[in-house]
C-alpha positions in Angstrom: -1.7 -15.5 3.1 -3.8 -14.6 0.3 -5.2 -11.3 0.0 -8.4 -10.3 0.4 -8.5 -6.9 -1.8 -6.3 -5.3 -3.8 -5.0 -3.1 -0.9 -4.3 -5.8 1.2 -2.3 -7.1 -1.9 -0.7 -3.6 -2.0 0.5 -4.0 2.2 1.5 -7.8 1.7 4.4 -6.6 -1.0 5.4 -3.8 1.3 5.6 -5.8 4.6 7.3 -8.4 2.4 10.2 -5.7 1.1 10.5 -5.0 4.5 11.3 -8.1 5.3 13.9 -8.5 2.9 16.0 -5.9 4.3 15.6 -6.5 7.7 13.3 -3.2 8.8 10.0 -3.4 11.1 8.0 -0.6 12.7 7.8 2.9 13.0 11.2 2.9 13.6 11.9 1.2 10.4 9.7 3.3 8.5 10.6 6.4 9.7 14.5 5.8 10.3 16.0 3.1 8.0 16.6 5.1 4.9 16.4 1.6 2.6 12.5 1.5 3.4 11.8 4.3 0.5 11.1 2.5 -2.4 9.4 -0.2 -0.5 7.3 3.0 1.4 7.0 5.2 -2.5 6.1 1.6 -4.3 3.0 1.1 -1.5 2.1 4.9 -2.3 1.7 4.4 -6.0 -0.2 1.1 -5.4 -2.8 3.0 -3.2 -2.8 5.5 -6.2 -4.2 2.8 -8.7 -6.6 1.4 -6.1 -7.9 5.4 -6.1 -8.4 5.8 -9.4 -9.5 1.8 -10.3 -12.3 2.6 -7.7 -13.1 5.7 -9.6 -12.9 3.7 -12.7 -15.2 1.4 -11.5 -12.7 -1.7 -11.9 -13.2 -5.0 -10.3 -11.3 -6.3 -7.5 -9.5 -9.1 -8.8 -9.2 -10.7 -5.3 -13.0 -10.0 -4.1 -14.5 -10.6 -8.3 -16.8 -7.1 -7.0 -15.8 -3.5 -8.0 -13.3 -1.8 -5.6 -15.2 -1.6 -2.2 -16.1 1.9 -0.1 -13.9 0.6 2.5 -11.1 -0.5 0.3 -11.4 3.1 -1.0 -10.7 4.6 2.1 -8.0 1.9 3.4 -6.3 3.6 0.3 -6.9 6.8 0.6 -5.3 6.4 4.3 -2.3 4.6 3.0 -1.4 6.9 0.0 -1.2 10.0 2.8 0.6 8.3 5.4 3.6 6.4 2.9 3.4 9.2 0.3 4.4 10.9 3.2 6.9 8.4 4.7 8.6 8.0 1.7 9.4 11.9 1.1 10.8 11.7 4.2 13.5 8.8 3.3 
């Protein structure tokens, strides 16, 4: 499924790296300990979609700068999984 902003992008990888190891849910983010990297890589992502919307970057997947809503998707994601990922 294509993307449809770079967030989205951003969740696709992680739900993918999931994947691979076999983890799902809450109780896969919160519980499997080989979730971190997959949970700290989504973090950092969310981290360049902060500053590229400060930046004033394009959106490679929407060809528009970095949306409001994209913005806070982000913002949202970086707290929770920066989180999420301290904790494994």
């Amino acid at each position: 499924m294509r993307p449809i902003d770079l967030i989205d992008a951003a969740a696709q990888r992680h739900d993918y790296a999931y994947w691979k190891i076999g983890a799902s849910g809450v109780k896969g983010a919160l519980f499997d300990k080989r979730v971190g990297a997959a949970d700290a890589q989504l973090a950092i992502d969310a981290i360049g979609v902060i500053v590229d919307y400060h930046r004033g970057t394009i959106d490679p997947y929407t060809g528009k700068p970095i949306s409001e809503t994209t913005y806070g998707w982000a913002v949202k994601v970086e707290a929770l999984f920066g989180d999420i990922a301290v904790i494994n």
